[in-house]
C-alpha positions as CSV (number, residue, x, y, z in Angstrom):
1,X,-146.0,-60.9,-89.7
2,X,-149.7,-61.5,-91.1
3,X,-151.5,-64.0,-90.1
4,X,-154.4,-65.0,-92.7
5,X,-157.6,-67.5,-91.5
6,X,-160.2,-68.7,-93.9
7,X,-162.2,-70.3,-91.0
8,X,-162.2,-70.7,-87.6
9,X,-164.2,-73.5,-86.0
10,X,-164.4,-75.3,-82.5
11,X,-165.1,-79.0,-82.7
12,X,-168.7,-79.1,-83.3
13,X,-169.5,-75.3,-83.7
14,X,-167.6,-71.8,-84.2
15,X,-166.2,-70.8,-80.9
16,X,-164.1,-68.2,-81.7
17,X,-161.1,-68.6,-79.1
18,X,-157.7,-67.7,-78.8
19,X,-155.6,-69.3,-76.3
20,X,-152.4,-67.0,-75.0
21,X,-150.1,-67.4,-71.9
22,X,-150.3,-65.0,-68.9
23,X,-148.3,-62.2,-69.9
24,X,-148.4,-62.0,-73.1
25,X,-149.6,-59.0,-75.3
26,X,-151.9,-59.3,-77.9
27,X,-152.9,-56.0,-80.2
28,X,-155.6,-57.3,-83.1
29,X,-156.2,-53.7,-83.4
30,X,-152.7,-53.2,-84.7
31,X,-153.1,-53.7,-88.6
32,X,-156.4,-55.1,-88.6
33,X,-158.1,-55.1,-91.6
34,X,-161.8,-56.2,-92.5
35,X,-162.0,-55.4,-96.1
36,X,-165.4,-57.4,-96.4
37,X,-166.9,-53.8,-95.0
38,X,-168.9,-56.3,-92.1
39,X,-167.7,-58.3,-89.2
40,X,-169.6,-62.2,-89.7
41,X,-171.2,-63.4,-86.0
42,X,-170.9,-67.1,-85.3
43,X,-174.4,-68.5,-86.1
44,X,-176.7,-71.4,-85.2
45,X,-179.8,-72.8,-84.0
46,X,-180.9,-72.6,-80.2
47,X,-180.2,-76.2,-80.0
48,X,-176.1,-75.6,-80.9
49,X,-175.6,-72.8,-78.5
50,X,-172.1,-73.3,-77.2
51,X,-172.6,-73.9,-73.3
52,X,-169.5,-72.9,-72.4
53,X,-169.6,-69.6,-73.9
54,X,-168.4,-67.0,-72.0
55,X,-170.7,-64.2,-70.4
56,X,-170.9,-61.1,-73.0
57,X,-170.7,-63.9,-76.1
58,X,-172.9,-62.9,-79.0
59,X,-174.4,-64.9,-81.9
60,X,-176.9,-65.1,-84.2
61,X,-179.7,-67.9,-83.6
62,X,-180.8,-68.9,-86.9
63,X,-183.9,-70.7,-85.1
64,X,-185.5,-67.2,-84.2
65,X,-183.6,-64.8,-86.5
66,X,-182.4,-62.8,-83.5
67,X,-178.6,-61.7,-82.0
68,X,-178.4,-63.3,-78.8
69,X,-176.2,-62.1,-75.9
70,X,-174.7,-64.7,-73.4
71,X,-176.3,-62.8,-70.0
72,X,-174.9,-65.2,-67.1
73,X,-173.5,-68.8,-67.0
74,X,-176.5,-70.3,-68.4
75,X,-178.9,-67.7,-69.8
76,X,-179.0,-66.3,-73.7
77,X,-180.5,-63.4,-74.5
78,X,-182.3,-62.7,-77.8
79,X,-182.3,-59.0,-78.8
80,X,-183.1,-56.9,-82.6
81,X,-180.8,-54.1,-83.8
């Protein structure tokens, strides 16, 4: 089975979440393929942070041109590679 998305969006900003029940097993790394040669972050400016992002969360603020890291419950933060 292949399962192709074009674009995955919450209501009012990319959250990137996928829902299973207790139990069940889920592999992405069997037969993923990025043939785009990057992986795209979720993006926006510090005013659309997601607040209920979970710790470890990363995005790309495109208020301060940084990668931000979601660091506890309620802090973001902003980092360079």
């Amino acid at each position: 089975m292949e399962l192709q998305v074009a674009n995955i969006e919450g209501v009012t900003a990319p959250d990137y979440r996928m829902t299973v029940s207790a139990g069940t097993a889920l592999s992405p790394e069997a037969g993923l393929v990025l043939t785009q040669g990057y992986l795209p972050l979720p993006s926006g400016t510090t005013g659309t942070r997601y607040a209920n992002a979970p710790v470890g969360s990363v995005r790309f603020n495109t208020t301060t041109g940084l990668i931000e890291c979601k660091t506890s419950p309620t802090e973001w933060s902003s980092t360079t590679i």
